[in-house]
C-alpha positions in Angstrom: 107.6 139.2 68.9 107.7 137.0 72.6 106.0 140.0 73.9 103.3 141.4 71.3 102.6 138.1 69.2 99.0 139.0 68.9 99.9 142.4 68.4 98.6 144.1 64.3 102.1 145.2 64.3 103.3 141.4 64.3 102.9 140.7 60.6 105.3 143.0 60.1 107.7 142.6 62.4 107.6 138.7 60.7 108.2 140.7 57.2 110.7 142.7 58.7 112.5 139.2 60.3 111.9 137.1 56.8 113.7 140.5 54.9 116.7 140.4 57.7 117.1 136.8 57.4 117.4 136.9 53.5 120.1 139.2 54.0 122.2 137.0 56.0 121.5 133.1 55.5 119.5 131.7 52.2 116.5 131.7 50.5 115.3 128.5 52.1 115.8 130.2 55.5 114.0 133.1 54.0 111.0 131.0 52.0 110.5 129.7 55.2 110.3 132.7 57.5 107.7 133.8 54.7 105.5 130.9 55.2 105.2 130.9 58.8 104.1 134.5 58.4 101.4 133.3 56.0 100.5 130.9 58.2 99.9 133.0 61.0 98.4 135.3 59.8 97.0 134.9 56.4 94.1 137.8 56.3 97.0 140.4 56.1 98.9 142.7 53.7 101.7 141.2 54.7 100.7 137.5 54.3 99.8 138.7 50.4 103.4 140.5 50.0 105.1 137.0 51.2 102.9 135.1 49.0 104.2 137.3 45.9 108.0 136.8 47.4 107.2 133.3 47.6 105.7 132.9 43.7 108.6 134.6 42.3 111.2 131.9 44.1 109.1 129.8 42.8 109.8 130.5 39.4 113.6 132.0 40.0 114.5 128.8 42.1 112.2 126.0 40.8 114.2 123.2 42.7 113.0 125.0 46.1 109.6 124.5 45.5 110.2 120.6 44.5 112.0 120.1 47.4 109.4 122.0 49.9 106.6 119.9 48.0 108.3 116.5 48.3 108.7 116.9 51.9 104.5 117.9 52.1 104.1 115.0 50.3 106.4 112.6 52.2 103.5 113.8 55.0 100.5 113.4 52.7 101.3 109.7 50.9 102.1 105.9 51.9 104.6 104.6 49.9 102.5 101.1 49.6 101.9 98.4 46.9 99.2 96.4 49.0 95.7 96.7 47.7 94.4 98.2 44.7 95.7 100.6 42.5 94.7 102.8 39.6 97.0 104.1 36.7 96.5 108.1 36.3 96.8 110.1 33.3 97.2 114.3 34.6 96.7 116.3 31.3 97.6 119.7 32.8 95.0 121.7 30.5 91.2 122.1 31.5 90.6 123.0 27.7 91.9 119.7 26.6 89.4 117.7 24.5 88.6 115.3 27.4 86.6 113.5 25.3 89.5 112.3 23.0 92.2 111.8 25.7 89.7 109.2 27.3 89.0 107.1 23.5 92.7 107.4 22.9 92.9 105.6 26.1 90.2 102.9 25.8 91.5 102.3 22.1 95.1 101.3 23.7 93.4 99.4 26.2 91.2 97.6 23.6 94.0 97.1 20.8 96.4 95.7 23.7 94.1 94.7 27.1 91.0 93.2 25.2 90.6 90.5 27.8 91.7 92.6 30.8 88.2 94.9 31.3 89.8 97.8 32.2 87.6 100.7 32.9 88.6 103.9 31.7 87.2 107.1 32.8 88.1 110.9 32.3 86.8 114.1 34.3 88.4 117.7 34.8 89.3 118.0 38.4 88.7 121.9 40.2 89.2 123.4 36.9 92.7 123.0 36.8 93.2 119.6 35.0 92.1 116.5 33.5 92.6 113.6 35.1 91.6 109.9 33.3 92.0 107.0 35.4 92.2 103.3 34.4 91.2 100.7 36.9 90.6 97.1 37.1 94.6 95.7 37.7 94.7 92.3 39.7 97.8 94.0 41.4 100.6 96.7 41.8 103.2 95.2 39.4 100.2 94.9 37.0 99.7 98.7 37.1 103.1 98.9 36.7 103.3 96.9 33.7 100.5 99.0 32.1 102.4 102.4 33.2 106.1 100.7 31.7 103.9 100.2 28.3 101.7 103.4 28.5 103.7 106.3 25.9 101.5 108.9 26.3 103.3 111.0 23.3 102.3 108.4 21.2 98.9 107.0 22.2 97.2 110.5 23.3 96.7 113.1 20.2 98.2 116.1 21.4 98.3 118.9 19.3 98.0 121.6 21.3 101.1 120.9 23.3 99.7 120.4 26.7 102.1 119.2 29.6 100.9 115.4 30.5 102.5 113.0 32.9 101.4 109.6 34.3 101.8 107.2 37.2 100.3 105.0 39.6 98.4 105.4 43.0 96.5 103.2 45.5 93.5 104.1 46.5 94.2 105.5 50.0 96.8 108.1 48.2 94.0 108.7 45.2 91.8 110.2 48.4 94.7 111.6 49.7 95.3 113.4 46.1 91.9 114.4 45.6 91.8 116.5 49.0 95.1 118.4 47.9 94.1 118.8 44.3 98.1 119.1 43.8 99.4 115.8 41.1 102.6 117.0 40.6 103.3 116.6 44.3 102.2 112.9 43.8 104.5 112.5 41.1 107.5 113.7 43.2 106.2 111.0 45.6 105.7 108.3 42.6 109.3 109.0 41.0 110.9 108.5 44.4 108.9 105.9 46.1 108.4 104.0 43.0 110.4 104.3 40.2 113.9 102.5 40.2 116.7 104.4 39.9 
């Protein structure tokens, strides 16, 4: 591999290594070896064979994934509670009546908030999710307050089952979040930055 890096051959030779070193260490180790081939050399039949390993240890060992995405995100987010922040609704389901999520929201907002003028809005983000937002807080422990009070398997009619979480982001990790289109690695970041023990 120091030799013939650049070589067609190399992709395999990194399958072969990943293979051998699944064999004899862990499936971090092994995860691992899989992504740098991936990296390297994405275009290739090999690349798509690692990305299959990699979305069935995915599923076998979920807590590998969580722990590989909290350390991306630990990259990707600040862990700050200067400036202004915006309380997030995720409702995991493109299908979702979008429309509804967002008046359940402004009807909490209005039957609790009236004097607040909190602005609500809802779109689906790269047809993966919805995403409603609510803006307006003075400060972080004001978003904070609202997310304490928000119980979204009360205030958001749900019948169709769909997974929602919530939590709060500044605005610098918002434009962070909307270049990797990925929430759930937020919420790793929220739950551990954030969220007392």
């Amino acid at each position: 591999m120091k030799k013939y890096d650049k070589s067609t051959l190399a992709p395999k030779f990194m399958l072969l290594k990943a293979y051998s070193l699944a064999r004899i260490t862990d499936e971090r180790t092994f995860k691992d070896e899989l992504n740098k081939l991936i990296k390297q050399w994405p275009e290739s039949p090999e690349s798509k064979k690692a990305g299959e390993i990699i979305a069935f240890l995915n599923v076998k060992i979920p807590e590998l994934k969580i722990e590989e995405e909290t350390v991306i995100a630990r990259e990707l987010f600040v862990a700050d509670t200067t400036g202004s922040h915006v309380f997030v609704l995720i409702i995991a389901d493109p299908a979702f009546n979008i429309n509804l999520a967002t008046f359940d929201v402004i009807s909490y907002n209005i039957d609790n908030y009236t004097n607040n003028n909190y602005r609500t809005e809802g779109t689906v983000t790269d047809k993966k999710y919805i995403i409603i937002t609510v803006s307006g807080f003075i400060n972080y422990a004001q978003a904070m307050d609202y997310y304490s009070n928000f119980g979204t398997e009360k205030l958001v009619r749900n019948s169709s089952g769909a997974k929602m979480f919530t939590f709060v982001i500044n605005d610098t990790n918002l434009k962070a979040l909307s270049e990797d289109k990925n929430p759930e690695k937020y919420l790793l970041f929220f739950k551990e930055n954030f969220l007392p023990e």
